[in-house]
N, C-alpha and C positions, 0 to 999 in steps of 0.2 A: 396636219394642217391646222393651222391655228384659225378663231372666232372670228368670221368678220362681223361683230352685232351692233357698232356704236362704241364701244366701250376701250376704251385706247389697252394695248399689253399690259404696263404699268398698273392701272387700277383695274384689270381683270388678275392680276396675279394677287394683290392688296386683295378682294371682294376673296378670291380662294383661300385665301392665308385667314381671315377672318371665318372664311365656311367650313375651316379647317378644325378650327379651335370649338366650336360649334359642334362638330362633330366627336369631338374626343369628350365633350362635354354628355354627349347625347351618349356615347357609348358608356362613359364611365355610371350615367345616371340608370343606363340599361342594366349593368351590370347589379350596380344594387340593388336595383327593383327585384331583380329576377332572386337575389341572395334572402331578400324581407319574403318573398314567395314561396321558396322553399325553406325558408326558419320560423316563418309566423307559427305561434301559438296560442291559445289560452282560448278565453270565451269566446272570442268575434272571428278562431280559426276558420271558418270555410267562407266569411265574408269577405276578410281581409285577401285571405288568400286568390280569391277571385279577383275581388279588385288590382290587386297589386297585376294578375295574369293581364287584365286587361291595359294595364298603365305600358307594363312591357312591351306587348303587343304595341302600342300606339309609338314606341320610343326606339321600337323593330322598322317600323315602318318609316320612321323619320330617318331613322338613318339611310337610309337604303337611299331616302327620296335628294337627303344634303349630300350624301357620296355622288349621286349622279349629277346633281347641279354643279360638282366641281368640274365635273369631265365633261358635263357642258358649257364651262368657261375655258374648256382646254385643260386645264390639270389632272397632275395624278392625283388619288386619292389616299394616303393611309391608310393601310390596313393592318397593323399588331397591335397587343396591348401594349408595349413599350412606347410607341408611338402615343398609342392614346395617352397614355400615366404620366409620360411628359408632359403634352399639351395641356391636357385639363386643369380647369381652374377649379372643379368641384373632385374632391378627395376622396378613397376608399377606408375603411378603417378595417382593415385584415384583423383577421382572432378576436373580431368584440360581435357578440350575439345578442343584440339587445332587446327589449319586450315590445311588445307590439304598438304603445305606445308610442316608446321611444321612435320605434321603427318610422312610425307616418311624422315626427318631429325631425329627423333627419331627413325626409325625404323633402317633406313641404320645405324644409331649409335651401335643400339642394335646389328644389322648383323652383322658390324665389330667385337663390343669383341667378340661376338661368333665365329667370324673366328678368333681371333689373343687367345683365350682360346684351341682351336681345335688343333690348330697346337703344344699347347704345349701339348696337352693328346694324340695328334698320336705318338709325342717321347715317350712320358712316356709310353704311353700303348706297342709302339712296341720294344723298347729299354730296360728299367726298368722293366716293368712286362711282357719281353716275350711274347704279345699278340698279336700277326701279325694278325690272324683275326679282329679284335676290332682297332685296328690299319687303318685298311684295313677300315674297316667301316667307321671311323672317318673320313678316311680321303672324301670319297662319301660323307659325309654330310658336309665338309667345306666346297667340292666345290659346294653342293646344295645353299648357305651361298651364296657363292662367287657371282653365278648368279643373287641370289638374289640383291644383294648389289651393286650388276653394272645396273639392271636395275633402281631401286629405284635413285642411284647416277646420271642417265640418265633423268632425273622430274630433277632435280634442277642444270643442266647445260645448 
């Protein structure tokens, strides 16, 4: 049975497709955090590595929360990495180990497009497809994004 909530089929399946990509974003960001977690080294190994546990944790929970907002607009969800590695607009880099440094400069990279992609799907979703809820949500998780990216950006100043 499909949403009765306000929101016409057409831009509930647009608002999915959107939460879609968002999600493969979130997975793929998950994946690296969890890869800098278990490769960190050198002097700031038990900070880093903490830190990064918790960044995971919070990009664990995100997903879990944008998979269920699809199925509460009626849609299915993706769920492989094939699926995600398509979608995503943020990349992995297989067989490069880099120093920990490096590690939070790719990351904060990745945080950024994800903030600067976020801000364009809170217009779209709450403007274009009428989604003030999803809208509403999006915007909670750029600024989960945001903290992120300001502490990361704090190691390399």
């Amino acid at each position: 049975m499909k949403p009765n909530i306000g929101i016409s089929e057409k831009h509930l399946k647009s608002t999915s497709s959107v939460l879609t990509i968002v999600l493969a974003n979130e997975m793929t960001l998950y994946v690296k955090t969890r890869k800098a977690h278990w490769n960190v080294a050198g002097e700031n190994f038990m900070e880093l590595h903490k830190l990064f546990q918790v960044h995971y944790q919070q990009l664990e929970e995100s997903i879990d929360e944008i998979a269920e907002r699809i199925g509460k607009l009626g849609h299915k969800t993706i769920g492989t990495m094939v699926e995600f590695s398509k979608l995503a607009t943020i990349k992995e880099h297989p067989d490069k180990y880099p120093s920990s440094n490096e590690m939070i400069k790719e990351l904060l990279k990745d945080h950024e497009s994800v903030i600067i992609e976020l801000r364009k799907n809170i217009e779209e979703c709450g403007n274009k497809f009428n989604d003030a809820g999803t809208a509403d949500y999006l915007t909670g998780l750029m600024e989960q994004h945001e903290t992120i990216a300001w502490i990361l950006r704090r190691y390399l100043n």
